[in-house]
py3Dmol code that shows the C-alpha trace and the ligand (Angstrom):
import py3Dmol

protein = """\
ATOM      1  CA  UNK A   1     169.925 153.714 290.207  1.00  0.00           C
ATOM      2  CA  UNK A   2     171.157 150.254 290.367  1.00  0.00           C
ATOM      3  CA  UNK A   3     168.410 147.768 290.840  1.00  0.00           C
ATOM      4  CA  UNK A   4     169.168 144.435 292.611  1.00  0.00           C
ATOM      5  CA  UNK A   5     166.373 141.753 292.050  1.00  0.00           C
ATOM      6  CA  UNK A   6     166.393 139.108 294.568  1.00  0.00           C
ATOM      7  CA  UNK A   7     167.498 135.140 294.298  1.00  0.00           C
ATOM      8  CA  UNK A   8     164.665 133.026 293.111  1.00  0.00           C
ATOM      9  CA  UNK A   9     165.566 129.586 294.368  1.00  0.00           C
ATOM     10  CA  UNK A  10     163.709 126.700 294.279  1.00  0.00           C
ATOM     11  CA  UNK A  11     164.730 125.690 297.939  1.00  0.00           C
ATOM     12  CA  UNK A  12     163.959 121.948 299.351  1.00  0.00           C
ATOM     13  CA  UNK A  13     162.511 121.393 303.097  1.00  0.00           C
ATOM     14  CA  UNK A  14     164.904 122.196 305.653  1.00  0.00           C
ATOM     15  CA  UNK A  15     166.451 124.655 307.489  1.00  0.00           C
ATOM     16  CA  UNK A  16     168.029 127.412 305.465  1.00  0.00           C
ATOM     17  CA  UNK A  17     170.525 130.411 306.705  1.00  0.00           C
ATOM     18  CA  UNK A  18     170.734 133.314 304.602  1.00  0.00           C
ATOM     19  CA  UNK A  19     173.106 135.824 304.516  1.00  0.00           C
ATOM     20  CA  UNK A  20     172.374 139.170 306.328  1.00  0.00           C
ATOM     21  CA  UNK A  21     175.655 140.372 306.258  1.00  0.00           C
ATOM     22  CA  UNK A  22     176.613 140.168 302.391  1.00  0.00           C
ATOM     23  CA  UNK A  23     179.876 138.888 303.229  1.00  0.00           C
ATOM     24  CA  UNK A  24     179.462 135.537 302.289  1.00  0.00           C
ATOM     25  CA  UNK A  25     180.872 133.723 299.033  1.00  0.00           C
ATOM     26  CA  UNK A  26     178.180 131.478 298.813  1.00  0.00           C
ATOM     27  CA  UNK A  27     175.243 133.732 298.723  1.00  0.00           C
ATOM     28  CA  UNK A  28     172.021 133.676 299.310  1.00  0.00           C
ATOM     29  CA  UNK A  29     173.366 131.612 301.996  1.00  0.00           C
ATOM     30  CA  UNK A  30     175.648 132.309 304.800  1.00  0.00           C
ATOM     31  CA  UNK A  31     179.012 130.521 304.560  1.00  0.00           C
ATOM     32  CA  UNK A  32     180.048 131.850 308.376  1.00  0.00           C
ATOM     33  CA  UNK A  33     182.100 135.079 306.889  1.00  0.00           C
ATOM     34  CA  UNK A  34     179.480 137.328 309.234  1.00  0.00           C
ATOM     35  CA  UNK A  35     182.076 136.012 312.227  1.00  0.00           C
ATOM     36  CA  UNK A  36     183.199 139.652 314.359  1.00  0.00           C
ATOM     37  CA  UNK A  37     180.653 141.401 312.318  1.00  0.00           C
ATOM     38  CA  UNK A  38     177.761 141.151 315.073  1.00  0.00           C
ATOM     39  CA  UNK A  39     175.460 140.340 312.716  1.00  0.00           C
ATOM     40  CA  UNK A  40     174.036 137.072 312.086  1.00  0.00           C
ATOM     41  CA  UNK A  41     171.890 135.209 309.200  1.00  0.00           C
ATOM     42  CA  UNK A  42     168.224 134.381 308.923  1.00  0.00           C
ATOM     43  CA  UNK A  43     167.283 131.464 309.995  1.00  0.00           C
ATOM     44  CA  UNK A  44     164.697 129.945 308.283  1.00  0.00           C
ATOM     45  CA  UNK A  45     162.188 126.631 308.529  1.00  0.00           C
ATOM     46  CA  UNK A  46     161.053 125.335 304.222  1.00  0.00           C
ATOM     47  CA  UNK A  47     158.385 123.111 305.112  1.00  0.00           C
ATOM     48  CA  UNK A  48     157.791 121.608 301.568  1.00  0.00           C
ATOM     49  CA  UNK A  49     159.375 122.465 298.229  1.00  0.00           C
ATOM     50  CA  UNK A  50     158.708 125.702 296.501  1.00  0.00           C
ATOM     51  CA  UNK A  51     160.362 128.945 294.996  1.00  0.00           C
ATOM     52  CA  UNK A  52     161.607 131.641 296.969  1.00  0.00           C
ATOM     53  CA  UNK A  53     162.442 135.001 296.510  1.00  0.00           C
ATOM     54  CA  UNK A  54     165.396 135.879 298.772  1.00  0.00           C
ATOM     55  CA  UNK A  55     166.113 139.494 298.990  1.00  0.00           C
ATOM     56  CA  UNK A  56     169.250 140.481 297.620  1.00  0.00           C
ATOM     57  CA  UNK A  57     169.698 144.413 298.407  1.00  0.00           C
ATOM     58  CA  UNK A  58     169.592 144.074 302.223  1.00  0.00           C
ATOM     59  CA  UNK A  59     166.100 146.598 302.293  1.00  0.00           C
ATOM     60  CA  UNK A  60     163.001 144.468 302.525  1.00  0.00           C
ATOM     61  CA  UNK A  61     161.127 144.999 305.232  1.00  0.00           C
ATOM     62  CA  UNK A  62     160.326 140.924 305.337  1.00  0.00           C
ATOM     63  CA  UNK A  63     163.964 139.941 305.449  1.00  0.00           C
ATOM     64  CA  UNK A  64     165.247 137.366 304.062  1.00  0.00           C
ATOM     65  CA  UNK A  65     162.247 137.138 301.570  1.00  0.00           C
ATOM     66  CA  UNK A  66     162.049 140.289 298.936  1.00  0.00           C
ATOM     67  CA  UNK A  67     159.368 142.874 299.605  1.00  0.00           C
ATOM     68  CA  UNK A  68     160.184 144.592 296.417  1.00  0.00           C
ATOM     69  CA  UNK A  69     162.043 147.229 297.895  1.00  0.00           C
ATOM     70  CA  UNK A  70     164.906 146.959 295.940  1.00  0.00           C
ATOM     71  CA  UNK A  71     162.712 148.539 293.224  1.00  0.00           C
ATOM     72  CA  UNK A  72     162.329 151.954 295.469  1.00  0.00           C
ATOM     73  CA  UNK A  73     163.426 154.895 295.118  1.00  0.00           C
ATOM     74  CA  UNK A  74     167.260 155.744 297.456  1.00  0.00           C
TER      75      UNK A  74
END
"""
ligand_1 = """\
4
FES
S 178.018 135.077 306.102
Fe 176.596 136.704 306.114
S 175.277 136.250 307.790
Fe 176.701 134.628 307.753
"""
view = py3Dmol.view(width=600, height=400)
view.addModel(protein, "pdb")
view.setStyle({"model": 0}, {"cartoon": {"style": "trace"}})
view.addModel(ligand_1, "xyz")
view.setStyle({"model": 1}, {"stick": {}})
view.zoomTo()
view.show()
């Protein structure tokens, strides 16, 4: 079982977009490749600096922050 640990970024205030469609070349973030897919990325407010864990095997529960999920069983 291959076990994909999320991105731990230290992110800055803003607003972020993070992939949901893991098409992007630029990921965690979306770079716009999601375009015909129907899918569309996470939009999210950072309110002060600090370290996030953005998931990076497309099953937490809390997307686009990791839930840990990517350490269950598939
Ligand atoms: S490139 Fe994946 S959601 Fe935008």
């Amino acid at each position: 079982m291959e076990e994909k640990g999320p991105y731990i970024i230290t992110e800055q205030p803003g607003i972020k977009q993070y992939c949901s469609c893991g098409r992007s070349q630029k990921l965690p973030y979306c770079d716009g490749s999601h375009k015909g897919s129907g899918l569309h990325p996470a939009k999210v407010e950072i309110d002060e600096e600090k370290i996030v864990a953005i998931c990076a095997c497309g099953r937490s529960q809390n997307f686009p922050f990791c839930d840990g999920s990517h350490k269950a069983e598939q």
